[in-house]
C-alpha positions in Angstrom: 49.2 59.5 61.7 49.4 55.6 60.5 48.2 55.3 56.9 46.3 52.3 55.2 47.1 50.7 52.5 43.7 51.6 50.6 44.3 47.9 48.7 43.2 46.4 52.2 40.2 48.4 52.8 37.8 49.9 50.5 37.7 51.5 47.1 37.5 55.3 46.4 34.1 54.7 44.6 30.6 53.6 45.6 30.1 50.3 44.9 28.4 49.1 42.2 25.8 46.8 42.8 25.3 43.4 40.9 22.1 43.7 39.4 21.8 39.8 39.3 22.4 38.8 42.8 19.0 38.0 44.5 17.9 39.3 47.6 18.7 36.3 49.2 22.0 36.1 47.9 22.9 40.1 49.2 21.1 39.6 52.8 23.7 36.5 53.2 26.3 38.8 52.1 25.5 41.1 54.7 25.6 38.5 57.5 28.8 37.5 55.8 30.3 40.5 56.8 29.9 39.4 60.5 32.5 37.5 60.2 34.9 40.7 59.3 33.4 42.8 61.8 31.6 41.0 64.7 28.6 43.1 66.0 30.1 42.4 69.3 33.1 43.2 68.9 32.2 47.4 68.6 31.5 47.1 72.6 35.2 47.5 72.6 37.8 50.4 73.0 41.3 49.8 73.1 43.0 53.2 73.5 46.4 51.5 73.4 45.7 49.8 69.5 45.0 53.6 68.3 47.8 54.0 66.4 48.1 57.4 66.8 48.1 60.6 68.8 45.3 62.9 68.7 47.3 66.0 69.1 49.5 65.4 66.7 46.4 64.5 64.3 45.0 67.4 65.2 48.0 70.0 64.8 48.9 68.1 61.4 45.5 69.8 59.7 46.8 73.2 60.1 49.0 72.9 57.5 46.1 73.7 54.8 45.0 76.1 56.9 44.8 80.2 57.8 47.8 80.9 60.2 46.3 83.8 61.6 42.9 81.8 62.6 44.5 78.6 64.2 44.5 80.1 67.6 40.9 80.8 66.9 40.3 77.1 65.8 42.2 75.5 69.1 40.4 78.3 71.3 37.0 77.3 69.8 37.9 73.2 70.2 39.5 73.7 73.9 36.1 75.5 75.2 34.9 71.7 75.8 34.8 68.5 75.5 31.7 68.8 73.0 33.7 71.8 71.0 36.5 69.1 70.4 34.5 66.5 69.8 33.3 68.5 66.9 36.3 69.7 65.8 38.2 66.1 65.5 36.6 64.3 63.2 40.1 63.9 61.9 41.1 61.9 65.3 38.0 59.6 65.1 39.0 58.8 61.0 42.0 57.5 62.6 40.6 55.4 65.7 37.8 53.4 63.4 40.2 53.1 60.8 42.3 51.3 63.5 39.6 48.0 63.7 38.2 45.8 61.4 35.4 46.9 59.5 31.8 45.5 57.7 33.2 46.4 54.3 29.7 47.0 53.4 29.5 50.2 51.5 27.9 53.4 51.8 28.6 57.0 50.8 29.4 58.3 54.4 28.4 61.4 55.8 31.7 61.5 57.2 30.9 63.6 60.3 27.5 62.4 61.0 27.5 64.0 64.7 24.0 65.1 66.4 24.1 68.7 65.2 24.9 67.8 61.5 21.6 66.7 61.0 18.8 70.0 60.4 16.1 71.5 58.5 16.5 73.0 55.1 14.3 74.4 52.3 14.4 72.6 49.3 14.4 74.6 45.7 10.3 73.2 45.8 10.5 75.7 49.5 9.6 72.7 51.1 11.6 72.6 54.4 13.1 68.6 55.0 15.1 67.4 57.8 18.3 65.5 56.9 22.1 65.5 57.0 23.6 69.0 56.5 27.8 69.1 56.3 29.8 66.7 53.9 33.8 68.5 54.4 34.6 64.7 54.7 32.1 62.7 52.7 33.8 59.6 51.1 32.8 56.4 50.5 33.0 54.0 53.1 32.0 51.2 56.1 28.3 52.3 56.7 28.9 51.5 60.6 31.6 54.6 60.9 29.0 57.4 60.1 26.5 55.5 62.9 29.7 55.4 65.3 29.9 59.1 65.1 26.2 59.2 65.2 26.2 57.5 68.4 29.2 58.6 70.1 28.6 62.4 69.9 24.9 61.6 71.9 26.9 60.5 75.0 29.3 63.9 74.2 26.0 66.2 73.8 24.4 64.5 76.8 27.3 65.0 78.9 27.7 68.8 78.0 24.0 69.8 78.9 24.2 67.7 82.1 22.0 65.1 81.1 22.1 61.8 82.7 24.2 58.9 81.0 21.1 56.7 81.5 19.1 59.0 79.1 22.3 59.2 76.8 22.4 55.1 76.7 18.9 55.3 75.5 19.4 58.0 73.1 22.5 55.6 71.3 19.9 52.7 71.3 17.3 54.2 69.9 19.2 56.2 67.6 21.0 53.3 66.4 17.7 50.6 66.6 15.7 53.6 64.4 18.9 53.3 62.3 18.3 49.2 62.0 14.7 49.0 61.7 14.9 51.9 59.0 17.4 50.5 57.0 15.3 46.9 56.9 12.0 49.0 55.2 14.3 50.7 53.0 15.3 47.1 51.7 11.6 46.2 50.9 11.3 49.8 49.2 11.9 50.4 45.4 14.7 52.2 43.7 12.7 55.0 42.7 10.7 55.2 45.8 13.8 55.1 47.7 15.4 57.9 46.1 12.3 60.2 46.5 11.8 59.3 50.2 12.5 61.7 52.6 11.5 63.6 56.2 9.3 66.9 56.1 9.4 69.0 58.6 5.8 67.4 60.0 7.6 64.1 60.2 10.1 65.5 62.6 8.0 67.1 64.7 5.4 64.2 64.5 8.7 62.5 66.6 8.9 64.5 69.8 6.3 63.8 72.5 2.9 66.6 72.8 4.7 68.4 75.4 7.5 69.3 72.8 6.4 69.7 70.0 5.2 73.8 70.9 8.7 74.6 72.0 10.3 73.4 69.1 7.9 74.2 66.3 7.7 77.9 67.5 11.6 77.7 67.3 11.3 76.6 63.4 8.9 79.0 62.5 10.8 81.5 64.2 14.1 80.4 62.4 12.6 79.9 59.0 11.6 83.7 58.8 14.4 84.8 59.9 17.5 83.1 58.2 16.6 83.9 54.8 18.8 86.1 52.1 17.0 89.3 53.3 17.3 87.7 57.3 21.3 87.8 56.2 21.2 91.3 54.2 19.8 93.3 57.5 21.0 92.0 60.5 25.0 91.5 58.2 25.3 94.6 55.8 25.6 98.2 56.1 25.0 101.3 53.5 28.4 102.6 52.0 28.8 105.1 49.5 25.0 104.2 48.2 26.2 100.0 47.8 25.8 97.5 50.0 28.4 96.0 52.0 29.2 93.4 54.6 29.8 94.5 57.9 33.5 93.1 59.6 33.7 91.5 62.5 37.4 90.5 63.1 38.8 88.0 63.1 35.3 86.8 62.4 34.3 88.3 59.4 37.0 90.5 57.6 36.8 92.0 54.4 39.4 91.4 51.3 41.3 94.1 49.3 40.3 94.6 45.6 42.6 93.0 44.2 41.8 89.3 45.9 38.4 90.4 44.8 38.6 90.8 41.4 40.3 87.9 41.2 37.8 85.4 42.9 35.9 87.1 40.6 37.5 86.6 37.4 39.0 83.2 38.2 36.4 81.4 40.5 33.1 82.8 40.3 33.5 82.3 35.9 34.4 78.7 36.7 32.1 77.9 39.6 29.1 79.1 37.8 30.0 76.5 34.8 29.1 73.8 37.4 25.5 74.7 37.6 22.7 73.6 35.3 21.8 75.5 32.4 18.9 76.7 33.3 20.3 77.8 36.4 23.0 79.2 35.2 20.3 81.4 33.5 18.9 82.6 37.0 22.1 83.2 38.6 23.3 85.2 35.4 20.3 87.8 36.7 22.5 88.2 39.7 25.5 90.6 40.2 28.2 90.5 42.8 28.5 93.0 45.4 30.9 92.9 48.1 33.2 89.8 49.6 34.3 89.3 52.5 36.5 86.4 54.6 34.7 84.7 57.5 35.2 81.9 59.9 32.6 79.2 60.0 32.2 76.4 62.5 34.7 74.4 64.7 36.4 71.7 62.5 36.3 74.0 59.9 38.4 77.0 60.9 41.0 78.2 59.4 40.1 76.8 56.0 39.3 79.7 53.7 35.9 80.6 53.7 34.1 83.6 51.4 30.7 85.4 52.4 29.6 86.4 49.0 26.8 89.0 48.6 24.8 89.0 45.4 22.0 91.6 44.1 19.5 90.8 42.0 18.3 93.4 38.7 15.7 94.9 41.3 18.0 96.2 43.7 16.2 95.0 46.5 16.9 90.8 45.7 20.2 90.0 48.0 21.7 86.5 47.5 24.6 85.4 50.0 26.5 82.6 48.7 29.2 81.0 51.1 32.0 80.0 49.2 34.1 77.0 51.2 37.3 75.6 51.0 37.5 72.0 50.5 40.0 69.7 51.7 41.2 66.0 51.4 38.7 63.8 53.1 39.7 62.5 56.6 38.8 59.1 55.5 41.5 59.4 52.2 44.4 57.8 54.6 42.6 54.9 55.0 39.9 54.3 52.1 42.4 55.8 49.4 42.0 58.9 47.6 38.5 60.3 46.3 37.3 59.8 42.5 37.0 63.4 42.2 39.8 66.1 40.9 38.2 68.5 42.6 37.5 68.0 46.5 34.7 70.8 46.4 33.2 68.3 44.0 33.6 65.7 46.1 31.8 67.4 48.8 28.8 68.1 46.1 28.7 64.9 44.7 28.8 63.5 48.3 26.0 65.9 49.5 24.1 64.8 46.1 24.1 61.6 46.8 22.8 61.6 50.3 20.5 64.3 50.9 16.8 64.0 49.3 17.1 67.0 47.3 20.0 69.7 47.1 20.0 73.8 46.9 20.3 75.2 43.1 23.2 77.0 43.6 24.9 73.9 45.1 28.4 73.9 42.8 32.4 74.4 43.1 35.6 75.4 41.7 39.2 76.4 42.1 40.9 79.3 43.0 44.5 80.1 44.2 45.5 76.4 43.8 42.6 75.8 46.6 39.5 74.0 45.8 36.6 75.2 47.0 32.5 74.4 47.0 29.6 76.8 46.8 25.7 76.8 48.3 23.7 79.2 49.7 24.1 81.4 53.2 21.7 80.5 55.5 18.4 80.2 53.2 16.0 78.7 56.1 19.1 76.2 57.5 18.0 75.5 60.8 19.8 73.9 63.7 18.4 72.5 66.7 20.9 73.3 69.5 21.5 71.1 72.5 19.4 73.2 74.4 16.9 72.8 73.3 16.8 69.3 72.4 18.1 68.3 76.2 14.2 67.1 77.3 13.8 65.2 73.9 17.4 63.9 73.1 16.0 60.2 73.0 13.3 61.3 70.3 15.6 63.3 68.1 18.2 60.6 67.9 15.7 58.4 66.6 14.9 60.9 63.8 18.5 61.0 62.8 18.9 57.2 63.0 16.0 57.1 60.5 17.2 60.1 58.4 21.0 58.5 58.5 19.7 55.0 57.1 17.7 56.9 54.6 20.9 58.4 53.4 23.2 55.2 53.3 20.3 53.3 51.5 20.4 56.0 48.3 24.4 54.4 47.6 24.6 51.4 49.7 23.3 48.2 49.2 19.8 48.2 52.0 19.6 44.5 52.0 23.4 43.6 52.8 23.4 46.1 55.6 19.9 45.2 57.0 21.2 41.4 56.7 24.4 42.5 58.7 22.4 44.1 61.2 19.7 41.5 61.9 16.7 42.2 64.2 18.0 42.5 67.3 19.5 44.6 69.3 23.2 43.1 69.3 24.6 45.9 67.3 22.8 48.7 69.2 23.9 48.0 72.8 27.6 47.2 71.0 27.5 51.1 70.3 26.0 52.0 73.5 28.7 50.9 74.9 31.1 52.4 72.6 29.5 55.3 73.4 30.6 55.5 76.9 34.4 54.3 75.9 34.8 56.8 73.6 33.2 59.5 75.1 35.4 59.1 77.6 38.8 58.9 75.5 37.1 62.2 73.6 37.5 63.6 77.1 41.2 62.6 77.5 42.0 63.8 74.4 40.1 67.5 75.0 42.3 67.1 78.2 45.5 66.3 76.2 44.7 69.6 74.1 44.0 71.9 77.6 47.3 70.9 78.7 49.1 72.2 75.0 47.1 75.4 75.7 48.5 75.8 78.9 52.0 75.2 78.5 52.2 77.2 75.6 52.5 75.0 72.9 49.9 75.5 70.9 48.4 78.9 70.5 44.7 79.8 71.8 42.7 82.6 71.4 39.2 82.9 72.0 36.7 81.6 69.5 33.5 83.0 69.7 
């Protein structure tokens, strides 16, 4: 994989914004930019300028990684082209790292794809729709997040059978919320800025009548059930009168004594020294229970992940915290390494800085020479699968292209980008376009990875 020089792209750190610039003077700036990065010029897709090769990209991330689960990983990435797409956010850090950039900067997402965007309950209980994995958060080009945004809307479409005319809308209006979002952030104050956010009435108030039953029955649903005490029946088990987490191997796989006394002693002192005080005095009334190994996601297999059940001093109080390991940023090849000594708290300070409010367990620490970050299990995280957003794929991509420029306008500078952007739809139908290209290369490349299968040469199991 070609590395950067970071000295020739973008620093480490947000930027920080000169106070005495006027509006004027930063919208200018913004359409400055256009000059480094023409709107255009994102139409294109030059698989031949890559610089690297996906497999290879993709094999080189086991290295941090559980031996024993990387079959599971490439089993769960070869089941499709949308499975891969999810899983490579490492090959697209590569491919727009390979062209010219805005150099207007945002605190990225990092893998902004369709299904990282869901509902939540804040610590108020209020449940808010907005951007829900940061493994890869960095600073960086505002337009890469909406690229992944964008692309993975022609991947989804394409997995649930829905037609490429109604994916080519879903990029546009995804990306034109994005615009038009991002210019009424500009006109909004600091303070307002950082409070603003999207309750769960928002999002529904998005989808058409004939929707909006379907999914609000599916939230309600959800939001009872994946709670703590959701978690505690349907994953634990009486033994010996305590508690414990039922294994599910290679799933779910519980740890000798000795591993748990350790994360104990050495991550679980440390990690709760990251939370606020009073905090700190709530999870205190908490004691640990049982641990146990378990694999999460696509992209994230094989990096060490801990199910961590909790009980309250009622006995009948469970609290499951996930505890996550947490690697170098994709982007750190080509935007230079992160501020943070720590890359769990790069993935907090990230998720701080973007989302409108964060969990109160949110924090991270060390452990085995791994760094890891911590927030709750489940506690009313809802997805909305592809499923069931196939008959209102247009609408929800407008909600995250609103919810995305949200995010980006908390760090990045609103007018610069909203200046880059303009008011039409140049940049839009650029990505739309893109869309198509690179949902096809995804499909190349998910090819490239069936053929490794096959031939034996890099080990599959299956994933689910």
């Amino acid at each position: 994989m070609p590395e950067t020089d970071p000295s020739t792209t973008s620093p480490s750190t947000a930027p920080v914004h000169d106070l005495r610039e006027t509006v004027k003077e930063r919208k200018a700036a913004g359409k400055a930019a256009r000059e480094r990065a023409p709107r255009s010029a994102f139409a294109r897709w030059d698989e031949a300028a890559r610089g690297h090769d996906a497999l290879d990209t993709i094999v080189a991330q086991n290295a941090i990684r559980v031996p024993e689960l990387l079959p599971v990983r490439h089993g769960r990435m070869v089941a499709s082209p949308w499975n891969y797409y999810r899983g490579a956010a490492a090959v697209m850090a590569a491919d727009l790292a390979s062209r010219p950039h805005s150099g207007l900067l945002v605190q990225l997402c990092g893998d902004a794809h369709v299904l990282n965007f869901g509902l939540w309950a804040t610590p108020e209980r209020n449940l808010l729709f907005d951007l829900r994995d940061f493994d890869e958060t960095l600073p960086g080009p505002f337009e890469w997040d909406v690229q992944r945004l964008a692309a993975s809307l022609v991947v989804a479409a394409r997995e649930d059978g829905i037609k490429a005319a109604t994916a080519d809308e879903a990029v546009v209006t995804a990306v034109e919320a994005y615009r038009d979002r991002m210019a009424r952030c500009a006109k909004m104050s600091e303070l307002s800025l950082w409070y603003d956010g999207t309750h769960v009435d928002s999002l529904i108030s998005y989808f058409t009548a004939a929707d909006r039953g379907p999914i609000s029955v599916h939230i309600e649903k959800e939001s009872r059930n994946r709670t703590h005490l959701g978690a505690f029946a349907k994953l634990t088990s009486m033994v010996d009168g305590r508690p414990r987490i039922d294994e599910d191997p290679p799933f779910r796989v519980a740890i000798d004594d000795d591993e748990q006394d350790a994360l104990t002693e050495q991550f679980i002192t440390g990690y709760r020294m990251t939370l606020q005080e009073d905090r700190r005095f709530l999870f205190d009334r908490f004691t640990l229970v049982d641990v146990v190994r378990q694999v999460v996601g696509v992209g994230s297999v094989g990096m060490r992940v801990y199910l961590a059940l909790f009980e309250g001093r009622s006995g009948s109080d469970p609290l499951f915290l996930q505890i996550k390991q947490a690697g170098p940023s994709v982007y750190e090849s080509y935007l230079g390494r992160s501020q943070h000594d720590n890359h769990g708290a790069r993935v907090v300070a990230g998720k701080r800085a973007l989302q409108t409010a964060t969990g109160i367990f949110v924090g991270w620490g060390s452990f085995q020479g791994r760094d890891y970050y911590v927030r709750q299990f489940r506690d009313m995280k809802i997805i909305l699968d592809i499923k069931l957003l196939a008959p209102c794929l247009v609408e929800f991509a407008a909600a995250c292209g609103e919810t995305l420029a949200r995010a980006h306008a908390r760090s990045g500078d609103a007018v610069a980008i909203s200046g880059y952007l303009g008011k039409g739809s140049q940049f839009a139908t650029a990505l739309r376009d893109f869309s198509r290209l690179y949902a096809d290369q995804n499909e190349r490349d998910h090819a490239q990875l069936e053929r490794a299968v096959a031939a034996g040469k890099v080990a599959s199991a299956p994933g689910w």
